[in-house]
C-alpha positions as CSV (number, residue, x, y, z in Angstrom):
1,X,-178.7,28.4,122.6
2,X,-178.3,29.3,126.0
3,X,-177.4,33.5,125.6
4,X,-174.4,34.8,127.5
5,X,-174.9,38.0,129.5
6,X,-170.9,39.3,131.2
7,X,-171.5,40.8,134.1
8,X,-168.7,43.9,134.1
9,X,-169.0,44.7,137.9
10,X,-165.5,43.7,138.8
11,X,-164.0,45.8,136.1
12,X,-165.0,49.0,138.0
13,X,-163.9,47.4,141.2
14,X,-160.6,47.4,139.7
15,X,-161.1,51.0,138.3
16,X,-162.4,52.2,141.7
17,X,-159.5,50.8,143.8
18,X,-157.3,53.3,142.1
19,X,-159.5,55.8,140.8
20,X,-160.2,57.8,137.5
21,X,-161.5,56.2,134.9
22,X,-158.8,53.0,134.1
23,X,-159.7,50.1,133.8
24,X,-162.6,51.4,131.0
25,X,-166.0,49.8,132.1
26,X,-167.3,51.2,128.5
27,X,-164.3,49.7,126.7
28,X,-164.6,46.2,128.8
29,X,-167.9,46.1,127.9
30,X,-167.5,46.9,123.9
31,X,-164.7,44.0,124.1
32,X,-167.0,41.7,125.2
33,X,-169.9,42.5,123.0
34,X,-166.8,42.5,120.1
35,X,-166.2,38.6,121.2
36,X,-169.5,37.7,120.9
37,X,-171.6,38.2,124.4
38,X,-175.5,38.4,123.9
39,X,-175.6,40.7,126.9
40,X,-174.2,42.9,129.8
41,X,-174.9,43.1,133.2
42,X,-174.6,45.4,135.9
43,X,-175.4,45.3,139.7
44,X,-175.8,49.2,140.6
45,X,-175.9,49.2,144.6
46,X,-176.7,52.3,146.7
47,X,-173.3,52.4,148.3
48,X,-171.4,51.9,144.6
49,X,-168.5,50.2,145.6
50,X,-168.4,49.2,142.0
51,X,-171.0,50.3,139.1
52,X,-171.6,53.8,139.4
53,X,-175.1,55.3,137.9
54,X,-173.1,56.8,135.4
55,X,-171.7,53.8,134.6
56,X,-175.6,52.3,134.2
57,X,-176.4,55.4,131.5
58,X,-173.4,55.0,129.8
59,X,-173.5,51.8,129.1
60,X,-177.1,51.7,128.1
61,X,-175.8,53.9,125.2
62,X,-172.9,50.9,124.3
63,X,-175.7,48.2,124.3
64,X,-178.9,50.1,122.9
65,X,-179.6,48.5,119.5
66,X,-176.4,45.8,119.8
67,X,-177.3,43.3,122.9
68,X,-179.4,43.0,125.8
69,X,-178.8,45.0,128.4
70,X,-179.9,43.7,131.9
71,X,-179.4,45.8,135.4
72,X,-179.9,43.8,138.7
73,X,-180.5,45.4,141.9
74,X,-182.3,45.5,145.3
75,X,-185.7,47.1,144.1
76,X,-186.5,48.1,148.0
77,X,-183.3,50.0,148.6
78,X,-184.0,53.9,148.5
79,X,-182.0,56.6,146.7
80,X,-178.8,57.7,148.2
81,X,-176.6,60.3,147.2
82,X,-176.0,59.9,143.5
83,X,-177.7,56.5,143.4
84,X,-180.9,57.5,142.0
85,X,-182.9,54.0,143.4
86,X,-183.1,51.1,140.7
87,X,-186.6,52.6,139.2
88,X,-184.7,55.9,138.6
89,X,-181.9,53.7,136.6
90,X,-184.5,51.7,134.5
91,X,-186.6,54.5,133.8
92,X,-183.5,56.2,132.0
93,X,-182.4,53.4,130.3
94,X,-185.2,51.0,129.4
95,X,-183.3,47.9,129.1
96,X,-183.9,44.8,128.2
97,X,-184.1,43.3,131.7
98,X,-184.0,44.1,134.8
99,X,-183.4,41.8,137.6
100,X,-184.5,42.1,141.3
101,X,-181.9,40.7,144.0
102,X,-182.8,41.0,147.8
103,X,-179.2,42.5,148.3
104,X,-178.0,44.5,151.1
105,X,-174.8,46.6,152.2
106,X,-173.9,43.6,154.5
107,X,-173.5,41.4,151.7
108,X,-170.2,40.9,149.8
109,X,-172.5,39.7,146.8
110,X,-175.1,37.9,146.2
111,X,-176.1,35.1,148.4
112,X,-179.9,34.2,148.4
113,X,-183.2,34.9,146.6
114,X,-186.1,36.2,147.3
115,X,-188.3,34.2,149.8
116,X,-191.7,33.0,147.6
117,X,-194.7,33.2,147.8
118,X,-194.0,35.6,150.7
119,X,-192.2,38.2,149.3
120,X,-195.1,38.4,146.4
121,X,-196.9,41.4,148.4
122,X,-194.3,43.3,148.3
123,X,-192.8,42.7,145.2
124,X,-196.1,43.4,143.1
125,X,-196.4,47.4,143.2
126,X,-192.3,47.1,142.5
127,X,-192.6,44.7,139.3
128,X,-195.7,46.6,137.8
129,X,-193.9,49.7,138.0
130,X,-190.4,48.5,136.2
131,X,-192.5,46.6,133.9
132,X,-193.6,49.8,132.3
133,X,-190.0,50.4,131.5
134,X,-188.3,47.3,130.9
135,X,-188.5,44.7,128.5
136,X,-189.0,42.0,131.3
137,X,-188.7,41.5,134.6
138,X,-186.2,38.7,136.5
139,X,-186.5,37.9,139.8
140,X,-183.6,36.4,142.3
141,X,-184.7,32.5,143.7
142,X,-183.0,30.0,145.6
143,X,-182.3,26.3,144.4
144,X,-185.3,24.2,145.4
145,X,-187.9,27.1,144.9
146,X,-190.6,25.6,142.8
147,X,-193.8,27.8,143.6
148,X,-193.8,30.5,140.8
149,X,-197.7,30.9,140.4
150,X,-197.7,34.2,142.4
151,X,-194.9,35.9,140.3
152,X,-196.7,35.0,137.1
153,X,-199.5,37.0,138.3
154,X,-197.7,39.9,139.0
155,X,-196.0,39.5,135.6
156,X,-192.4,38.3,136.1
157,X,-191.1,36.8,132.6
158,X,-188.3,34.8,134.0
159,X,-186.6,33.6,137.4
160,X,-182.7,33.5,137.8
161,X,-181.6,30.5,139.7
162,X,-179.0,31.7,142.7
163,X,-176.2,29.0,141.8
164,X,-173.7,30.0,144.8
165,X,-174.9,26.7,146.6
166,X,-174.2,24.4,143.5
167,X,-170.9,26.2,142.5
168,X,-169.7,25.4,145.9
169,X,-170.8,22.0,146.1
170,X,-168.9,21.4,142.7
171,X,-166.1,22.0,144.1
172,X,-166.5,18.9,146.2
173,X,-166.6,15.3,144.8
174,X,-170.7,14.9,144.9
175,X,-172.7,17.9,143.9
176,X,-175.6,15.9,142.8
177,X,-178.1,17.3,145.8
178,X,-177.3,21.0,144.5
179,X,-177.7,20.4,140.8
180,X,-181.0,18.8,141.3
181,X,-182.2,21.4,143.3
182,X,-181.7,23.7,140.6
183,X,-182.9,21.3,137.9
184,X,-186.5,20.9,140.2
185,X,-186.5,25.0,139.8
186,X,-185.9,25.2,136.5
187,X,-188.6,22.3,135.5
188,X,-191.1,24.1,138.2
189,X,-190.7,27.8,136.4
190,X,-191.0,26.6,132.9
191,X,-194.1,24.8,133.9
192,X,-195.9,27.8,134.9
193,X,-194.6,29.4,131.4
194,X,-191.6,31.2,133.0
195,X,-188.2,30.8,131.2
196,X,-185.2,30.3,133.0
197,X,-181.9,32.5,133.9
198,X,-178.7,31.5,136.2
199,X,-176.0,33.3,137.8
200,X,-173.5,33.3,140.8
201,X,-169.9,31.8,140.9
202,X,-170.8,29.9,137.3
203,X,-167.4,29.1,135.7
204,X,-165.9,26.9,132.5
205,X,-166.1,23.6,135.5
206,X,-169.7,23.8,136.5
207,X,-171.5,25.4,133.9
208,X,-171.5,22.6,131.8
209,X,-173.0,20.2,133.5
210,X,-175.7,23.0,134.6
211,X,-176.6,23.3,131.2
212,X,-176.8,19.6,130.2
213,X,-179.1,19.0,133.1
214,X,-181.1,22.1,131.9
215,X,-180.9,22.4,128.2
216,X,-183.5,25.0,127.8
217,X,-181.4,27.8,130.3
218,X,-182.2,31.1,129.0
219,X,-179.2,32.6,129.7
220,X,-176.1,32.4,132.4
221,X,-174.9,36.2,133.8
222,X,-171.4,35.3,134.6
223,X,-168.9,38.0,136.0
224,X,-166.6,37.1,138.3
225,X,-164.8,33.9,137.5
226,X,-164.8,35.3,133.5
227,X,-163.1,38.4,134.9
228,X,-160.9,36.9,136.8
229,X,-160.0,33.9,133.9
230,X,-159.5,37.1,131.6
231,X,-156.7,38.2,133.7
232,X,-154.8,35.4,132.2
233,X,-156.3,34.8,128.7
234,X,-157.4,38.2,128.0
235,X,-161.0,39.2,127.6
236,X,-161.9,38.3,124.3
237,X,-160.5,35.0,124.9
238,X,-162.5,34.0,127.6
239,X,-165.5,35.1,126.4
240,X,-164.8,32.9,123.5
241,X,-164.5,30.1,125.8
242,X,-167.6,30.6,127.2
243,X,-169.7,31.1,124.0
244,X,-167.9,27.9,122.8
245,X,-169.1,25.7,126.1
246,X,-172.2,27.2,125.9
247,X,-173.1,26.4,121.6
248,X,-172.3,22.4,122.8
């Protein structure tokens, strides 16, 4: 079964807007977990405009010994302020995964992968040194990548397929083009022995036909649209809803 990670980012946006401590990232998360979800997911960035490194440590705590805990983030941007740097984060809270986005302040969110085999160099030193404190390491790739040799020799367990391209074209009445680009991905990494993980604008329309078209998906990290469905259902709810397409 493909395992559900909720991605709790726009929880603290909410919280942030108005400050304190309301909405309750912690308690979020533990409702979640409650429902069902395999995992939690956070996207620490140096200018926190939503997960806060205390967030990160606290919520290690909640998911230690319960689910997987997986924190994404831009390995190459430095510390700032009370962001500690991503290697900073993992090394004080081991978690199960961490995934590598090339993200920037510019960006909104998340809206392309790393470039392969040329970002391989650089990524090497970064991988080796997270390795030695996560459980595995993800890394970021567009629809349509399909050369994973070089991140298999620097150790990369898994790849997460950037699905912005195929949400958007499933909006649409053909979205056939986008889906197979991230079924030739998925059939490329599990070739060279590395499993498979999706994520960006996945919802209860498009995910499943992403998952019939790639039964053996790893695991989705869905945030946004299960946030934002939650407003209306309530949290439990929804993650129910997504557990249930994701069991079919």
């Amino acid at each position: 079964m493909t395992q559900l990670s909720v991605n709790v980012n726009k929880i603290a946006v909410l919280r942030n807007s108005r400050g304190g401590n309301e909405p309750s990232v912690e308690h979020a998360a533990r409702t979640c977990i409650e429902a069902g979800a395999q995992g939690i997911t956070v996207h620490p960035r140096p200018d926190q405009r939503h997960i806060r490194p205390q967030d990160v440590l606290e919520l290690a705590d909640l998911c230690h010994g319960k689910v997987e805990y997986n924190i994404e983030g831009n390995p190459f941007a430095p510390p700032r302020g009370a962001y500690p740097g991503l290697l900073e984060l993992v090394r004080a809270t081991r978690p199960a995964q961490v995934t590598l986005v090339p993200d920037g302040d510019a960006q909104l969110t998340s809206d392309h992968g790393f470039s392969l085999p040329g970002d391989i160099v650089k990524l090497w030193p970064l991988v080796a040194a997270l390795r030695a404190h996560a459980g595995r390491v993800s890394v970021f790739v567009d629809a349509g990548a399909t050369d994973f040799t070089g991140l298999v020799g620097i150790g990369v367990a898994r790849i997460e397929i950037y699905t912005g391209p195929y949400a958007e074209a499933c909006v649409g009445a053909d979205y056939s083009a986008a889906l197979d680009a991230c079924v030739r991905t998925a059939r490329a990494a599990r070739a060279a022995g590395v499993l498979v993980n999706a994520g960006h604008d996945l919802n209860q329309r498009n995910l499943p036909q992403l998952r019939a078209f790639i039964p053996d998906l790893a695991e989705v990290s869905i945030g946004h649209a299960l946030i934002s469905e939650a407003l209306y259902t309530g949290l439990a709810p929804a993650v129910h809803a997504y557990l249930a397409l994701l069991r079919t």
